[in-house]
N, C-alpha and C positions, 0 to 999 in steps of 0.2 A: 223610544228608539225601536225600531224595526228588528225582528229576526231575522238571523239566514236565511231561516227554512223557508221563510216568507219567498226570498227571489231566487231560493234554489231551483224552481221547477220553471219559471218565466221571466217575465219582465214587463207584465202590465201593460197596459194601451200603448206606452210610449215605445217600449220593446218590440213588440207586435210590426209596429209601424215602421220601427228602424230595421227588422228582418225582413219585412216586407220589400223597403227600398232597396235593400241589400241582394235579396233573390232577383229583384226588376234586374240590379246590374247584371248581375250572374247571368242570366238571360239574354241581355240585347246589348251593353255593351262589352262585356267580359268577353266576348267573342271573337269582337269586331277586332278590340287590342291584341287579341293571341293573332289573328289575319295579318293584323300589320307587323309579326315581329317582338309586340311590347309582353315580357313574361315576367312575372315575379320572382322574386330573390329568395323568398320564403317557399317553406312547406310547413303547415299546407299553405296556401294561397289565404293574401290578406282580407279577403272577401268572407275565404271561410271563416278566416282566424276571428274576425266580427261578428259571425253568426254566432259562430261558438262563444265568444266572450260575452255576448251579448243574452243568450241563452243562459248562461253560467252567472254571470256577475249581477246582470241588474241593465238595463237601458244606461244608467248614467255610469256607471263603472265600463260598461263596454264598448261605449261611444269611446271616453279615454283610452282604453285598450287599444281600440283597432286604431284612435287617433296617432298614437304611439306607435304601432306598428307600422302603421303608414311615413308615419318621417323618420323612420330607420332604415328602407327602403330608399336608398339614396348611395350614389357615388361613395366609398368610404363606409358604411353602413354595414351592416349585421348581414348576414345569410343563410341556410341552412333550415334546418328543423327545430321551430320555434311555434309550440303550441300554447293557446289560449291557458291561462293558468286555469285547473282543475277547481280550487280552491278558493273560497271566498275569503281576504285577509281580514283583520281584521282592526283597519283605519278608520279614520271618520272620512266622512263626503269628500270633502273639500281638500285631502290631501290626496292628489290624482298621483302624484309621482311616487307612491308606495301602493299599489294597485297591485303590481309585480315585482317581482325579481327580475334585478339587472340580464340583461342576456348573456349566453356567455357564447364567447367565439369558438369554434374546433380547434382555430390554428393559432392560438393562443398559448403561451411557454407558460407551463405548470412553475407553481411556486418551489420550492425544495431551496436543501440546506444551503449556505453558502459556502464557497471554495474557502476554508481557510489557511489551505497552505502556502497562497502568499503572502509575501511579509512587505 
C-alpha cells in the first residue's frame, strides 16, 4: 500500500495530464461559458476545485472529487463555498463515496433541543 506522502505533493503522469486538460479548459473554453451567461454555483469554480483536488488527493481520488462536484452543480444542488478537501482520508480506492465529507448547506436549520412543552 502506498503512502500519503507519496501523493501529497502530485499525482503522477495521470495527474499531470488531468491538470493539464483541466488549465486547456480554463483557457479556451471557461471563457466562452462566462460570454454566454453560464457561471458556476460554487467558489471557488469547479475547474479549480479539480485542480486542487487533484493536486491534493491523487489523479484517481480527484477525478472522483471534481466528478462529484460537478453533478452537485444542478437545479436543487449545493452552492456556496465548497473547497477541495485539504486532507487525504483515509479509505481504500475503491470507496469513492468517503473521499469527503457531505457538504453542508448555509441555509440549512441547525439541529437543537426539541420543543417539549407540548403535550
Amino acid at each position: 500500500m502506498r503512502s500519503a506522502k507519496e501523493h501529497a505533493t502530485g499525482s503522477g503522469p495521470f495527474g499531470v495530464i488531468l491538470i493539464g486538460a483541466l488549465r486547456l479548459y480554463q483557457w479556451t473554453l471557461s471563457p466562452v461559458f462566462y460570454a454566454f451567461g453560464v457561471r458556476c454555483r460554487h467558489e471557488p469554480s469547479c475547474s479549480h476545485y479539480a485542480v486542487d483536488s487533484v493536486r491534493v488527493q491523487g489523479a484517481w481520488r480527484g477525478f472522483f472529487l471534481a466528478a462529484g462536484r460537478v453533478l452537485r452543480c444542478r437545479p436543487g444542488g449545493t452552492y456556496g463555498y465548497d473547497p477541495a478537501p485539504a486532507e487525504r482520508k483515509d479509505v481504500p480506492f475503491w470507496a469513492v463515496t468517503r473521499f469527503r465529507d457531505p457538504p453542508r448547506r448555509p441555509d440549512a436549520p441547525q439541529a437543537g433541543p426539541r420543543d417539549e412543552t407540548r403535550s
